[in-house]
VOBA-1610 file (N, C-alpha, C; in pm, whole numbers, padded with zeros to 5 digits, always signed):
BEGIN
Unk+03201+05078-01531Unk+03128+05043-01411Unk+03204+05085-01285Unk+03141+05107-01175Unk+03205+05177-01066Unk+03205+04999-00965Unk+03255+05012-00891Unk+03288+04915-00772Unk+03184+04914-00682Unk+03117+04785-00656Unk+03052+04772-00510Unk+03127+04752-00406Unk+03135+04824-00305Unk+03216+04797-00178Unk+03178+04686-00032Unk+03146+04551-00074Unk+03115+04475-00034Unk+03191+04446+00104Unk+03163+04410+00214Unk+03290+04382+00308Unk+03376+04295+00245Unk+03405+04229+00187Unk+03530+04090+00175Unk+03597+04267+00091Unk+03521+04303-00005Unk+03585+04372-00081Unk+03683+04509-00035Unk+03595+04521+00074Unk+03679+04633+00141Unk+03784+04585+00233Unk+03792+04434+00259Unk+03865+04378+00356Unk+03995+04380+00258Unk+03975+04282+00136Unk+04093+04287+00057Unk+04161+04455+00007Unk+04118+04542-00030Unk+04165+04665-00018Unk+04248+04745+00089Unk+04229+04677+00194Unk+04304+04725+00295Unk+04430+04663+00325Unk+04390+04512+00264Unk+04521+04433+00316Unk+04588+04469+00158Unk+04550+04451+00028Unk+04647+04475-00023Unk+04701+04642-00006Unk+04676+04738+00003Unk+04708+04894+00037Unk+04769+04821+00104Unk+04814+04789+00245Unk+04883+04780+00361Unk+05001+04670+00279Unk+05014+04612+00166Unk+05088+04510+00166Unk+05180+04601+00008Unk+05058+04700-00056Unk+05184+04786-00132Unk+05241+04901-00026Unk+05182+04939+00095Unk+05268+05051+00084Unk+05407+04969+00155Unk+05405+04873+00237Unk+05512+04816+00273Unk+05628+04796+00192Unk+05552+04743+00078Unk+05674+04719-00011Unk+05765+04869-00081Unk+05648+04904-00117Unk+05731+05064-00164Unk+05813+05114-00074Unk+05762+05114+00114Unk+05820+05161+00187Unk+05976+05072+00173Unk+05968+04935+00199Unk+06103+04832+00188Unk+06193+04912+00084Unk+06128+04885-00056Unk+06235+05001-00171Unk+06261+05118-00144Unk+06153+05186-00089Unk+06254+05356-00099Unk+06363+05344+00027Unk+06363+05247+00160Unk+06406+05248+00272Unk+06536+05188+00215Unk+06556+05105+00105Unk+06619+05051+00049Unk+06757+05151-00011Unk+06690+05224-00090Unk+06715+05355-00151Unk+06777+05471-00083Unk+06716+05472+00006Unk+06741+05583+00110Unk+06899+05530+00199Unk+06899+05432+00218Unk+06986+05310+00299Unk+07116+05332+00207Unk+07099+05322+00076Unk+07210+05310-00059Unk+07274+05468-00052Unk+07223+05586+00017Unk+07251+05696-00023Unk+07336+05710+00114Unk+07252+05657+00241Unk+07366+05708+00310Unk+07473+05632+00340Unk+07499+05523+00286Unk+07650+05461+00315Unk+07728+05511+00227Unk+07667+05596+00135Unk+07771+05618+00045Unk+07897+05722+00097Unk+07809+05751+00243Unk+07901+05862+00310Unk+08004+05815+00400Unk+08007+05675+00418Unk+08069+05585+00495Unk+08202+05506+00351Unk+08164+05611+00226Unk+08290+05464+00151Unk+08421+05503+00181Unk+08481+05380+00160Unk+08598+05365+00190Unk+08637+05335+00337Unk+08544+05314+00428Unk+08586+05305+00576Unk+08561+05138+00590Unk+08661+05140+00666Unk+08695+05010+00734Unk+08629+04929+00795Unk+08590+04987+00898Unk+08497+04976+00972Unk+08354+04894+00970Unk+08296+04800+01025Unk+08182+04737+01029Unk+08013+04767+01031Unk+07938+04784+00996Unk+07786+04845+01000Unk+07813+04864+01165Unk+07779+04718+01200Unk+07770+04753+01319Unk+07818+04877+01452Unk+07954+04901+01372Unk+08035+05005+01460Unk+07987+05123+01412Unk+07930+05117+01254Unk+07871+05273+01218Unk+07755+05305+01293Unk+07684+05210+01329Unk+07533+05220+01350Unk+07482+05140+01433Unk+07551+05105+01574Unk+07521+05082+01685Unk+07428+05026+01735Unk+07303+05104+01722Unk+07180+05103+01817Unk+07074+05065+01648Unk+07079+05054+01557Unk+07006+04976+01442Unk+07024+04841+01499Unk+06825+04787+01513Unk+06841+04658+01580Unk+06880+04556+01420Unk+06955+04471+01498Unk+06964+04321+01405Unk+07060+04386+01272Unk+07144+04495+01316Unk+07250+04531+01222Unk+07372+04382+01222Unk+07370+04323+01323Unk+07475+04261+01321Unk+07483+04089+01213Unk+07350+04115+01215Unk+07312+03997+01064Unk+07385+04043+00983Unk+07368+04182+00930Unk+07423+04252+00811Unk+07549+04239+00880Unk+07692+04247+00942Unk+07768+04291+00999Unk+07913+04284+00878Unk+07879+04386+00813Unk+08044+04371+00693Unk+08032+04545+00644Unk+08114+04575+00545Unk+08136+04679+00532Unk+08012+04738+00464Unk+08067+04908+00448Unk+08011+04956+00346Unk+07989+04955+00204Unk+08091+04930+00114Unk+08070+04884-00026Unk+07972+04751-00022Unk+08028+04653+00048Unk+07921+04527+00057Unk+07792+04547+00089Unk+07759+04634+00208Unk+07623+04636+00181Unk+07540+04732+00145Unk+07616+04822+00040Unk+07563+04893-00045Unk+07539+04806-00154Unk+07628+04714-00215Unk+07582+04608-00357Unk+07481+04535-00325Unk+07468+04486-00157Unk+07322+04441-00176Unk+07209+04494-00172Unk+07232+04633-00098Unk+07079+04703-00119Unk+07073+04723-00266Unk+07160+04791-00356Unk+07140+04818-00483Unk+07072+04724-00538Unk+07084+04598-00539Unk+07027+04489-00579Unk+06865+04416-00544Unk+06873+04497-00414Unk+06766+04456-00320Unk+06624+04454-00380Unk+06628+04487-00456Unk+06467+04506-00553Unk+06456+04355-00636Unk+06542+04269-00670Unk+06540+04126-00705Unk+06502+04052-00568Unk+06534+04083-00477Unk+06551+04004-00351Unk+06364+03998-00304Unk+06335+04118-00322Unk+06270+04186-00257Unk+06052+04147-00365Unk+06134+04142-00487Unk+06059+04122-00604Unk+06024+03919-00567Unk+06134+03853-00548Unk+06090+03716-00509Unk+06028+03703-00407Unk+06003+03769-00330Unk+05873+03744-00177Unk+05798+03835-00179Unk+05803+03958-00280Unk+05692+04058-00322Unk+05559+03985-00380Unk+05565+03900-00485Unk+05538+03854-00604Unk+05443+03732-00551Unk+05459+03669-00506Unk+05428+03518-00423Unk+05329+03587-00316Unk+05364+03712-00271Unk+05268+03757-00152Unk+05176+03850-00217Unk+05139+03880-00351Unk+05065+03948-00403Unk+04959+03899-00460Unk+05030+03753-00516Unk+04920+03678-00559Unk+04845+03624-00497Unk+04901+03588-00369Unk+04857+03536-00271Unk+04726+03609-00208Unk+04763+03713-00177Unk+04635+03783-00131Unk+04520+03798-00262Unk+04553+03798-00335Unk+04456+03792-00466Unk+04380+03675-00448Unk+04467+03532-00489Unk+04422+03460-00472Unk+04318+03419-00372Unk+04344+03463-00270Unk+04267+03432-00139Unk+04113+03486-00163Unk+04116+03677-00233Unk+03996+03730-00235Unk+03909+03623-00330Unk+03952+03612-00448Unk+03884+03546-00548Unk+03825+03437-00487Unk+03923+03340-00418Unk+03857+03217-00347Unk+03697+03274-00249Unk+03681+03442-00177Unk+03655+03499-00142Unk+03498+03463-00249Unk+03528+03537-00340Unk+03407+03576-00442Unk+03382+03442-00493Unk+03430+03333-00515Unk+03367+03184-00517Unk+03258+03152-00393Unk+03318+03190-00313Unk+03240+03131-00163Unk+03121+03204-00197Unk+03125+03368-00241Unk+03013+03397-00243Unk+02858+03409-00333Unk+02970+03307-00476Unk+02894+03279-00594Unk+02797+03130-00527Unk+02891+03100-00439Unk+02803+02932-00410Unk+02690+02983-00349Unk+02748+03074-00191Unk+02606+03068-00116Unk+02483+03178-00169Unk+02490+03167-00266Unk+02460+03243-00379Unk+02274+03126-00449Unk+02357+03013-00473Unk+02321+02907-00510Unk+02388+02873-00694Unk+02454+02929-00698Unk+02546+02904-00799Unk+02597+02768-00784Unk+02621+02670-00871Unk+02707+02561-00815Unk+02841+02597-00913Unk+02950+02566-00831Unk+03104+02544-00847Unk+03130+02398-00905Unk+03243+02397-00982Unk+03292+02253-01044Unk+03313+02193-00931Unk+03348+02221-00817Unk+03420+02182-00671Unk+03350+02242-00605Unk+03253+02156-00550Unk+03204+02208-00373Unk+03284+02265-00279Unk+03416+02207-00263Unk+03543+02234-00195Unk+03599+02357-00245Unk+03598+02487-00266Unk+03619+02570-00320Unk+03789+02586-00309Unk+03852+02540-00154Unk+04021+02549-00159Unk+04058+02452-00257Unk+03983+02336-00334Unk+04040+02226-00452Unk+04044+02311-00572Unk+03967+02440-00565Unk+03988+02517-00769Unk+04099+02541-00749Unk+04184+02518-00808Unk+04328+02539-00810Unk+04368+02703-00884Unk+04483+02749-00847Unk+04465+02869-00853Unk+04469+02931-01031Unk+04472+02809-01083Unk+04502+02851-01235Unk+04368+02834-01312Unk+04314+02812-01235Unk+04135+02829-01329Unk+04057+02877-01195Unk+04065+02963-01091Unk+03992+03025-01028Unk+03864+03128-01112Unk+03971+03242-01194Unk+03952+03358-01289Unk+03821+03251-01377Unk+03896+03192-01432Unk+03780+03092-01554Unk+03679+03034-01505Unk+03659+02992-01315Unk+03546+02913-01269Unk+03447+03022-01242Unk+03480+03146-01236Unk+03383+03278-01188Unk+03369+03300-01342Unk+03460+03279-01421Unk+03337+03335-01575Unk+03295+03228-01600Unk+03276+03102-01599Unk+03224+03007-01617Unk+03087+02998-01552Unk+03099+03015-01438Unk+02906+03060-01330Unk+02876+03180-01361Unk+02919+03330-01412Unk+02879+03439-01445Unk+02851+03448-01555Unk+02905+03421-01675Unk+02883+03380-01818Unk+02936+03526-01830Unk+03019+03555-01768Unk+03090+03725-01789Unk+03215+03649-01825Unk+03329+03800-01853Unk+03511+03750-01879Unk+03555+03857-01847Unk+03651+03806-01757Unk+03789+03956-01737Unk+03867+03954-01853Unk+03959+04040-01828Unk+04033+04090-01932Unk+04116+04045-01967Unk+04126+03955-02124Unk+04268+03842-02182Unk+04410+03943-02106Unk+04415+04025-02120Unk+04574+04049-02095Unk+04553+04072-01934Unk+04471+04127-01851Unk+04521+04080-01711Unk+04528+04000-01697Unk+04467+03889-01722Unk+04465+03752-01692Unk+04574+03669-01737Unk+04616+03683-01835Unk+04791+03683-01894Unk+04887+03690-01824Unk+04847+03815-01762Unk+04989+03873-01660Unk+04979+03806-01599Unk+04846+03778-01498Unk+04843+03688-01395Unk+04898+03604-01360Unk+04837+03498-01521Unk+04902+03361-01526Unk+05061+03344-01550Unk+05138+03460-01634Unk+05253+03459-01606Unk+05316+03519-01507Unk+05293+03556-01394Unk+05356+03578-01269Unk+05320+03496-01203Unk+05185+03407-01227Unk+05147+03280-01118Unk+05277+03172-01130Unk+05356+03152-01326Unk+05380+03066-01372Unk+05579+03096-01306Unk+05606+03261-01321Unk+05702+03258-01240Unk+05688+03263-01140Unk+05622+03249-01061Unk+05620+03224-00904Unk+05648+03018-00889Unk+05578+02986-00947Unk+05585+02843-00915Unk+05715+02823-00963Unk+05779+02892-01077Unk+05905+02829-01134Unk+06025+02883-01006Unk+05993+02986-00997Unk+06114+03066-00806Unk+06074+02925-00697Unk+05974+02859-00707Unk+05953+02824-00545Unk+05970+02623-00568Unk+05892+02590-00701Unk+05919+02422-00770Unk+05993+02378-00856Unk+06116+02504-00930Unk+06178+02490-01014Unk+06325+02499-00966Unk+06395+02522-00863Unk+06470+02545-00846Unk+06510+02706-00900Unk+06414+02785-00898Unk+06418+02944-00991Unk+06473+02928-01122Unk+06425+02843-01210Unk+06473+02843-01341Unk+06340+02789-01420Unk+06349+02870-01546Unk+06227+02861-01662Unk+06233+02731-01674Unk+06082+02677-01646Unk+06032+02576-01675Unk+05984+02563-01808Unk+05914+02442-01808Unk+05849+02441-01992Unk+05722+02489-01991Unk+05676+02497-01891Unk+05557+02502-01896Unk+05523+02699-01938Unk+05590+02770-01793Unk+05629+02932-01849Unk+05702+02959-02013Unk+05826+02901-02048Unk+05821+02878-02172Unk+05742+02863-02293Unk+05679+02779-02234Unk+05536+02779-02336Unk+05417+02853-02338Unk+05421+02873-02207Unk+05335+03017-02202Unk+05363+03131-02238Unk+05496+03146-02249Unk+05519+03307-02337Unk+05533+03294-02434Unk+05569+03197-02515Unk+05566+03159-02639Unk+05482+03190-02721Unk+05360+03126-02654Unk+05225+03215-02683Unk+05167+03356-02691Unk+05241+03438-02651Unk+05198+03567-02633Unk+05259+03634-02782Unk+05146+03737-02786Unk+05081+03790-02917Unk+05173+03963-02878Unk+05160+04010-03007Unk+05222+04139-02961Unk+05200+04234-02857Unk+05038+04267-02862Unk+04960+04285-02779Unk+04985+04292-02601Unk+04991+04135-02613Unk+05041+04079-02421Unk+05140+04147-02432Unk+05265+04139-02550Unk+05364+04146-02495Unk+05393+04305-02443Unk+05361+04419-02568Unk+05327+04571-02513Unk+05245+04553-02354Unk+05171+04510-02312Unk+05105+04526-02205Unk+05181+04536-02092Unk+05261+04403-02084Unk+05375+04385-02046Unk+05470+04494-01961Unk+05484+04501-02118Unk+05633+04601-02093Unk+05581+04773-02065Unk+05481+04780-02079Unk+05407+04916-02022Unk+05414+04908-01900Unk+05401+04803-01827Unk+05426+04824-01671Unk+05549+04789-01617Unk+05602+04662-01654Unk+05733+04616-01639Unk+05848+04661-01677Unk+05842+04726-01799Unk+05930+04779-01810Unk+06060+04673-01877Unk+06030+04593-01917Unk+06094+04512-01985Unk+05984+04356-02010Unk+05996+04275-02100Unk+05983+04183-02129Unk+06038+04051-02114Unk+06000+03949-02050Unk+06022+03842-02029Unk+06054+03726-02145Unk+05971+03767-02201Unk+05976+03693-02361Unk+06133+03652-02406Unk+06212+03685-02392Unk+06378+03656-02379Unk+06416+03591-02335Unk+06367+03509-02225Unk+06413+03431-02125Unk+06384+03288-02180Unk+06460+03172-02176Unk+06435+03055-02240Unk+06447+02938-02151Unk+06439+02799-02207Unk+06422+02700-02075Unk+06520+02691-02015Unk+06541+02716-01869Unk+06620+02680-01804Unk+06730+02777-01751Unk+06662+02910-01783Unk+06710+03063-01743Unk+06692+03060-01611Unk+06749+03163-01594Unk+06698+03173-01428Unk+06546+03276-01461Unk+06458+03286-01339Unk+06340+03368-01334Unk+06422+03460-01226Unk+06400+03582-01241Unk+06416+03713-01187Unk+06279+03828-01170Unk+06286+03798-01017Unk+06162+03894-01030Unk+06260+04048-00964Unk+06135+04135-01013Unk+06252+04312-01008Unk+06141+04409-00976Unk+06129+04522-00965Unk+06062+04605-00952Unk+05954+04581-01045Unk+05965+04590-01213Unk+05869+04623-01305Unk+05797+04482-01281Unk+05817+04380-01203Unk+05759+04266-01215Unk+05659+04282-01080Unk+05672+04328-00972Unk+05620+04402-00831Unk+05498+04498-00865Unk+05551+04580-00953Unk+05424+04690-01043Unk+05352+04603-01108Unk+05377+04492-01207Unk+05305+04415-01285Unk+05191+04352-01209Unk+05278+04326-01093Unk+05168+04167-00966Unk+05097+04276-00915Unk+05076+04395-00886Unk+05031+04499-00801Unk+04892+04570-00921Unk+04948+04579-01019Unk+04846+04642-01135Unk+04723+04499-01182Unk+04829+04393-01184Unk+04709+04289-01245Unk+04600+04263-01196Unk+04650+04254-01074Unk+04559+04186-00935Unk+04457+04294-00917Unk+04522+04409-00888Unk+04427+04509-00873Unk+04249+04548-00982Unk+04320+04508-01108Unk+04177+04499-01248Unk+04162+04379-01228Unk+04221+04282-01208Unk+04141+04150-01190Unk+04053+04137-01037Unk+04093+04198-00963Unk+03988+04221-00855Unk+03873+04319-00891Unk+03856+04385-00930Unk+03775+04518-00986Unk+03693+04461-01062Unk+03749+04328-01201Unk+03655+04258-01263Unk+03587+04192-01177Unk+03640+04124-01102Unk+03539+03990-01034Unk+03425+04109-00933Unk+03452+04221-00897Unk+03329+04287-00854Unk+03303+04293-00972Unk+03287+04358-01072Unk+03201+04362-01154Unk+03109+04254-01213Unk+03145+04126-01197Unk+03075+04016-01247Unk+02963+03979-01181Unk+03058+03990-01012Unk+02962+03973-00913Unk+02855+04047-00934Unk+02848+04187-00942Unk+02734+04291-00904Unk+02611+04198-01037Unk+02617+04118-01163Unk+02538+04109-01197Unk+02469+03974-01168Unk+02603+03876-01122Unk+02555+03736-01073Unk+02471+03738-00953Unk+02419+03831-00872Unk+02404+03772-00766Unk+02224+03858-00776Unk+02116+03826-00750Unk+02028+03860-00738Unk+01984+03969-00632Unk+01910+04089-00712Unk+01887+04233-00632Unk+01828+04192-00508Unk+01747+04086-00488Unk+01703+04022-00352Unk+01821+04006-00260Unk+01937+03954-00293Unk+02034+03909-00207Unk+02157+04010-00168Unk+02169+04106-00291Unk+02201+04237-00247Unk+02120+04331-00175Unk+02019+04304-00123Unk+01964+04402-00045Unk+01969+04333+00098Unk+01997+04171+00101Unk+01992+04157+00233Unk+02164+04179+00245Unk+02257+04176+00188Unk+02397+04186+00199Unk+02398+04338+00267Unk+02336+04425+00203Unk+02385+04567+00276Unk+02275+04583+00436Unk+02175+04524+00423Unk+02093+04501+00569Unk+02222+04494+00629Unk+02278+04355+00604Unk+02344+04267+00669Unk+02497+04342+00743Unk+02518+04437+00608Unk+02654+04500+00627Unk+02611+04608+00722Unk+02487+04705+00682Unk+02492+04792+00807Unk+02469+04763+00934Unk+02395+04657+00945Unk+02369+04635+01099Unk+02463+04536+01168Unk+02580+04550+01062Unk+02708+04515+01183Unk+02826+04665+01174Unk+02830+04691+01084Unk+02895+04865+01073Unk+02800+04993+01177Unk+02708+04951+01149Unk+02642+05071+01226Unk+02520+05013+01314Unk+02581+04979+01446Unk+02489+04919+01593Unk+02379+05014+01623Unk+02276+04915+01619Unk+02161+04960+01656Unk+02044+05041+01532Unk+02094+05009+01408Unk+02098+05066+01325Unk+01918+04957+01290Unk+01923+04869+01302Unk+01765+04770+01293Unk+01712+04796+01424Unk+01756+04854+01535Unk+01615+04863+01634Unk+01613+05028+01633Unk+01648+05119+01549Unk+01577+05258+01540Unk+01426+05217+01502Unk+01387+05364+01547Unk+01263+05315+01456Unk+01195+05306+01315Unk+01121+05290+01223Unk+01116+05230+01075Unk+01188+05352+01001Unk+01102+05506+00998Unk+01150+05606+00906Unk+01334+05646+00920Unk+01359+05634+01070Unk+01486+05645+01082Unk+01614+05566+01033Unk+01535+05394+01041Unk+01645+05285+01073Unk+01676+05286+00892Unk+01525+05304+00834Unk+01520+05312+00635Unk+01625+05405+00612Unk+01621+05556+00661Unk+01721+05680+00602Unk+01852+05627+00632Unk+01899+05559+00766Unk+02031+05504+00775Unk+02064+05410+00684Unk+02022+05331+00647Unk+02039+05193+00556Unk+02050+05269+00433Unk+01962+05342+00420Unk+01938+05327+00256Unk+02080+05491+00241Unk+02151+05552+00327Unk+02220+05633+00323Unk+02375+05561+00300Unk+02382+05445+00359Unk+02511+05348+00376Unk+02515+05259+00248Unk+02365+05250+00207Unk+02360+05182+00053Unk+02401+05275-00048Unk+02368+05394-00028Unk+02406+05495-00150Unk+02567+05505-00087Unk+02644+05527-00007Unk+02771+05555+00023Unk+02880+05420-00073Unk+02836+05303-00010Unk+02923+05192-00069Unk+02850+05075-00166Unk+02740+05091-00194Unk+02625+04993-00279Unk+02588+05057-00410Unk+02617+05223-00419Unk+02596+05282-00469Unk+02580+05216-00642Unk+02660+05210-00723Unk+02594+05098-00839Unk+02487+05022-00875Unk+02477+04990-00712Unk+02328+04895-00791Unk+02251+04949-00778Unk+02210+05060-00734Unk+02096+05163-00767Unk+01955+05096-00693Unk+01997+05067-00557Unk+01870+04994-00484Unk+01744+05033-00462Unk+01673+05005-00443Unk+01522+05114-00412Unk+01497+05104-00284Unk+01428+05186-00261Unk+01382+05236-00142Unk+01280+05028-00115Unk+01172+05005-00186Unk+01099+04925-00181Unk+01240+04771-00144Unk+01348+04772-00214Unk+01393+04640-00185Unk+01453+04671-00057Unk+01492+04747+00008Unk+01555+04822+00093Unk+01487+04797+00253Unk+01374+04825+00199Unk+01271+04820+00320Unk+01224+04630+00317Unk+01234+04635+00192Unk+01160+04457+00204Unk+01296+04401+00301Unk+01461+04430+00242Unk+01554+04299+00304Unk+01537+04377+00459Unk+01532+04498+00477Unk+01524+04483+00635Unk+01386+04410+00727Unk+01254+04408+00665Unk+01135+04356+00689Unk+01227+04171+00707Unk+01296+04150+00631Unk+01296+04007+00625Unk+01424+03987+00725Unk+01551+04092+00780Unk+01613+04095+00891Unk+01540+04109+01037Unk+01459+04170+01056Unk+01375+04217+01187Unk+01317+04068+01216
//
């Protein structure tokens, strides 16, 4: 199935793009940072005195070997506020696609949609869709949701609860895993420390991404072709002004041109097309 490009949907696409390339940018800047002090080893001398006019060098203010071991490292550092801010924006869309299953007329276990807690969000949208995302994204999910809470309520050490959640994992999860991560967690026992790293940054970045892609897909069948046709009314005649007082043959070719551009999937007709704008005017 291809993607409907809904506004929330295109909203979250931008903020997460804008929130990976940052991070990639942080690591390679990281990287890049590790290569050139290496031209500075052995000197005495303070960041600050190497590099002057770099604002807020003087936080960093110690040598070169020192803060070459921490950039080297910097991808753990970097992986604990990566990770928490990935889900986060996930989380938020999904809460996103609840709001829009209700005014939908769907009912939610929780009227209050900020009370679904973030560990049965995924399950309250297949639960009103009678659809399912995918056991192993949803896996990952829940185990990066489960190390995130253990970095931020655990004092950063394996809880029982993550424990027991990997415990559970089948060979399957665990290859899935390590196809993106690049190592396996499954090793780690109660009361380890949690380490988040690069392959764990790729993991929160890949999951989120098919678990957003599913919940459009669920959506496109939960929601009635009536209410998708007033959604793209709705979307062009705030994207494209003036777009409902052209006149009929014109204002139809614009709409129904912006429906084939980003609506394209649901394969709208000309007839529902013309009815949701008849019922906007």
């Amino acid at each position: 199935m291809k993607i409907v490009r809904f506004p929330e949907y295109r909203q979250y696409e931008r903020i997460r793009t804008r929130a990976n390339d940052a991070v990639m940018g942080l690591l390679a800047g990281a990287g890049m940072a590790t290569h050139l002090l290496q031209q500075t080893d052995g000197s005495d001398r303070l960041l600050s005195e190497i590099f002057p006019t770099v604002p807020h060098i003087k936080r960093l203010d110690m040598k070169s070997a020192s803060a070459r071991a921490i950039l080297t490292s910097g991808d753990v550092h970097l992986g604990a506020m990566t990770v928490p801010y990935v889900l986060g924006i996930h989380e938020d869309f999904i809460k996103t696609c609840l709001g829009i299953l209700q005014q939908a007329g769907h009912t939610l276990s929780n009227a209050k949609i900020r009370h679904i807690k973030a560990w049965k969000q995924h399950e309250e949208i297949e639960r009103v869709t009678g659809g399912r995302f995918s056991m192993i994204e949803l896996q990952q999910f829940h185990t990066l949701r489960l190390m995130r809470n253990c970095s931020i309520h655990a004092g950063g050490v394996v809880d029982p609860e993550l424990a027991n959640f990997l415990a559970a994992w089948d060979a399957a999860s665990e290859a899935g895993w390590v196809a993106r991560a690049g190592r396996s967690p499954r090793t780690v026992r109660l009361g380890d420390k949690v380490e988040f790293g690069y392959g764990e940054i790729v993991a929160s970045l890949a999951c989120t991404k098919a678990l957003a892609r599913e919940a459009n897909f669920l959506l496109q069948t939960a929601l009635t072709r009536d209410l998708w046709s007033d959604l793209v009314v709705a979307d062009a005649a705030a994207e494209l002004p003036g777009a409902l007082s052209e006149p009929a043959p014109s204002r139809q070719k614009r709409i129904k041109g912006y429906a084939r551009f980003h609506y394209s999937p649901l394969s709208l007709t000309d007839t529902e097309i013309a009815d949701a704008i008849a019922r906007a005017v």
